[in-house]
Wavefront OBJ file of the C-alpha trace (Angstrom):
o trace
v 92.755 108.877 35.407
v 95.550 108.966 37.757
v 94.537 108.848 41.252
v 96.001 111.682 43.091
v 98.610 110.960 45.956
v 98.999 113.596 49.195
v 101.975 113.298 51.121
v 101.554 112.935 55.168
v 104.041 113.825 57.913
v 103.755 111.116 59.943
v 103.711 112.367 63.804
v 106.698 111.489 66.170
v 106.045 107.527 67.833
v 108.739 108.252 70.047
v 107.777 109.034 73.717
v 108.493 112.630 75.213
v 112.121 113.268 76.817
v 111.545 113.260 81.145
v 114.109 115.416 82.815
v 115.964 114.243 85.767
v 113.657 116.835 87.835
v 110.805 114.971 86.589
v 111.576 112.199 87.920
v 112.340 113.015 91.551
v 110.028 115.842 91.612
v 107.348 113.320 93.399
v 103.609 114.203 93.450
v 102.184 115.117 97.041
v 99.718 112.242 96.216
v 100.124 108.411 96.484
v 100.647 106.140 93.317
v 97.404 105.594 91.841
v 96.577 102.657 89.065
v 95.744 103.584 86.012
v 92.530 102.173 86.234
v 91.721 101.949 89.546
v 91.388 104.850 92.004
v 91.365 104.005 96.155
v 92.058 105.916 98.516
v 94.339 104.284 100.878
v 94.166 106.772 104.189
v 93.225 104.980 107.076
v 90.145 105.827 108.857
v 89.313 104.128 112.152
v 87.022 101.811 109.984
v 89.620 101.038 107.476
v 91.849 100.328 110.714
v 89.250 97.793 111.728
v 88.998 96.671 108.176
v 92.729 96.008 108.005
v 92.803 94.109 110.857
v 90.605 91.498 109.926
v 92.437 91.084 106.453
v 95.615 90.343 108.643
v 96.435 86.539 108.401
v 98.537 84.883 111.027
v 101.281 82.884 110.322
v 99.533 79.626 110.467
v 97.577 80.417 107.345
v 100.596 81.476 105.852
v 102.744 79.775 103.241
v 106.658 79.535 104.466
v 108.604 82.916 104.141
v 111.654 81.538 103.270
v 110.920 80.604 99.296
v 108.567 83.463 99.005
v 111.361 86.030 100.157
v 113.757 84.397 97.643
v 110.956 84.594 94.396
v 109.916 88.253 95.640
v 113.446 89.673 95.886
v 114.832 88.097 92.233
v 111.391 89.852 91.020
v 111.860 93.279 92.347
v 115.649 93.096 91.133
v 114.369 92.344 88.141
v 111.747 95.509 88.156
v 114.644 97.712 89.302
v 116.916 96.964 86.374
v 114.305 96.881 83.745
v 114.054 93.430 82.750
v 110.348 92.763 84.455
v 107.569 95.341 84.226
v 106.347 96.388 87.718
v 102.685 95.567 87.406
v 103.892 91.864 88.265
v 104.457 92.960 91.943
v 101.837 94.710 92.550
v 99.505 91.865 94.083
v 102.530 91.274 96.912
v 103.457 94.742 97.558
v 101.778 97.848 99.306
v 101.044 100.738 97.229
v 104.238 102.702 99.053
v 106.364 99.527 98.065
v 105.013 99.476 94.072
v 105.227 103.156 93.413
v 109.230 103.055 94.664
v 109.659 100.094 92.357
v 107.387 101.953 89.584
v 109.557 104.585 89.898
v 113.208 102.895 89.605
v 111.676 100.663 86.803
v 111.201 103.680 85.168
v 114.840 105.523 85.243
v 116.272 101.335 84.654
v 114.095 101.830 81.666
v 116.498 105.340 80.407
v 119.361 103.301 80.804
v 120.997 100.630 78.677
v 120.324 96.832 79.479
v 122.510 94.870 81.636
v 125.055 92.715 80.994
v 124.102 90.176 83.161
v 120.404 89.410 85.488
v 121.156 90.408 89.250
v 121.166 86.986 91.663
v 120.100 86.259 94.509
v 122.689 84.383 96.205
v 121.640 84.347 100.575
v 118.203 85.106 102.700
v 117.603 85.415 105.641
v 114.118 85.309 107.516
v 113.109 86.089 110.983
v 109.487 86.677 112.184
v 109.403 88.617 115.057
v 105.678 88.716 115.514
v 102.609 86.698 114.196
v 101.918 87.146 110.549
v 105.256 89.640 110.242
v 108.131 88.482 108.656
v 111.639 90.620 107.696
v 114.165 89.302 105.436
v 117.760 90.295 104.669
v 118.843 89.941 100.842
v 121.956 89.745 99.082
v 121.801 89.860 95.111
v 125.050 90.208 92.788
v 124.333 92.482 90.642
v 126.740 94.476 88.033
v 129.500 93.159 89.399
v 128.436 94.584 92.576
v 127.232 92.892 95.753
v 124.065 95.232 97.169
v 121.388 94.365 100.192
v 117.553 94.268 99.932
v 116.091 94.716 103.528
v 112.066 93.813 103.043
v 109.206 93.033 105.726
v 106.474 91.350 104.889
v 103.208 90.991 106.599
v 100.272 88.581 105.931
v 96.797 89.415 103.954
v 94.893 87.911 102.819
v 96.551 84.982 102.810
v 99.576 85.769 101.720
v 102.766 87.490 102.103
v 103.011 91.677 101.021
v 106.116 93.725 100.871
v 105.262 96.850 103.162
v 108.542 97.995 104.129
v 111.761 97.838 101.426
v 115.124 99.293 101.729
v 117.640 98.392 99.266
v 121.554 98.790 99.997
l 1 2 3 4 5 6 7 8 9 10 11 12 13 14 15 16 17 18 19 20 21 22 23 24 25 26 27 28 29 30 31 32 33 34 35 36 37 38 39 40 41 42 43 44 45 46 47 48 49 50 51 52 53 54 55 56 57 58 59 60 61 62 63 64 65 66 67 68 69 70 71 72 73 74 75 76 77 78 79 80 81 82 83 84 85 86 87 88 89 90 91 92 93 94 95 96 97 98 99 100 101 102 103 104 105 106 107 108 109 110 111 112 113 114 115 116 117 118 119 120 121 122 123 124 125 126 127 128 129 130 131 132 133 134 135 136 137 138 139 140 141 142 143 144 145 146 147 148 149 150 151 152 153 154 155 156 157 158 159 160 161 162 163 164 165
């Protein structure tokens, strides 16, 4: 006996096409984990909550070599070479769904020809347990500016604020 072969159309593995307007077109809701829903509107207990997760500086490692670490990473996320869920311990959820976001159009687009650089920081803290830090990175053959400020939880530092140039 022969055994008796059936021929199966394998389905498509590659992921669906997003349109540009896909991409902007931005939920009214915050970035939410996959597997982790919070709701991250501040009540006047959260408030309270928040302010007793604030570190001052003093329990804080120094800025300076954090800055320098955090802005090669998010270069990294924006251009595609790092996946994003490596930031999000040091950044707010505002701060990881931006870089979620640009990781995700770097992703459309071919690879680099060269990982951006850091090349200068500078860090001032103009309050206790709030530091903001000026970046310039090479990247592309292009000189840009990462603006960040960072406050302490927890113990350490998190991006809350990023503007890039």
């Amino acid at each position: 006996m022969s055994p008796h072969l059936r021929l199966v159309t394998l389905p498509d593995p590659r992921p669906p096409l997003v349109s540009t307007e896909q991409i902007y077109d931005l939920p009214d809701q915050p970035f939410v984990q996959d597997s982790l829903a919070l709701d991250f509107d501040a009540d006047e207990d959260d408030e309270e909550e928040e302010r007793a997760r604030l570190t001052t500086r003093g329990q804080l490692p120094d800025p300076g070599p954090v800055v320098e670490q955090l802005a090669q990473a998010i270069v990294e996320v924006m251009a595609g070479l790092r996946p994003p869920p490596q930031l999000v311990r040091w950044t707010s959820p505002e701060v990881y769904a931006v870089l979620c976001r640009r990781s995700h159009v770097a992703a459309r687009r071919a690879l680099p020809r060269r990982p951006a650089i850091v090349r200068r920081i500078r860090v001032q803290e103009p309050a206790d347990g709030v530091a903001e830090a000026a970046a310039v990175v090479v990247h592309h053959d292009r000189v840009r500016a990462l603006a960040l400020r960072l406050v302490g939880l927890d113990r350490r530092w998190v991006v809350v604020q990023l503007q890039i140039g």
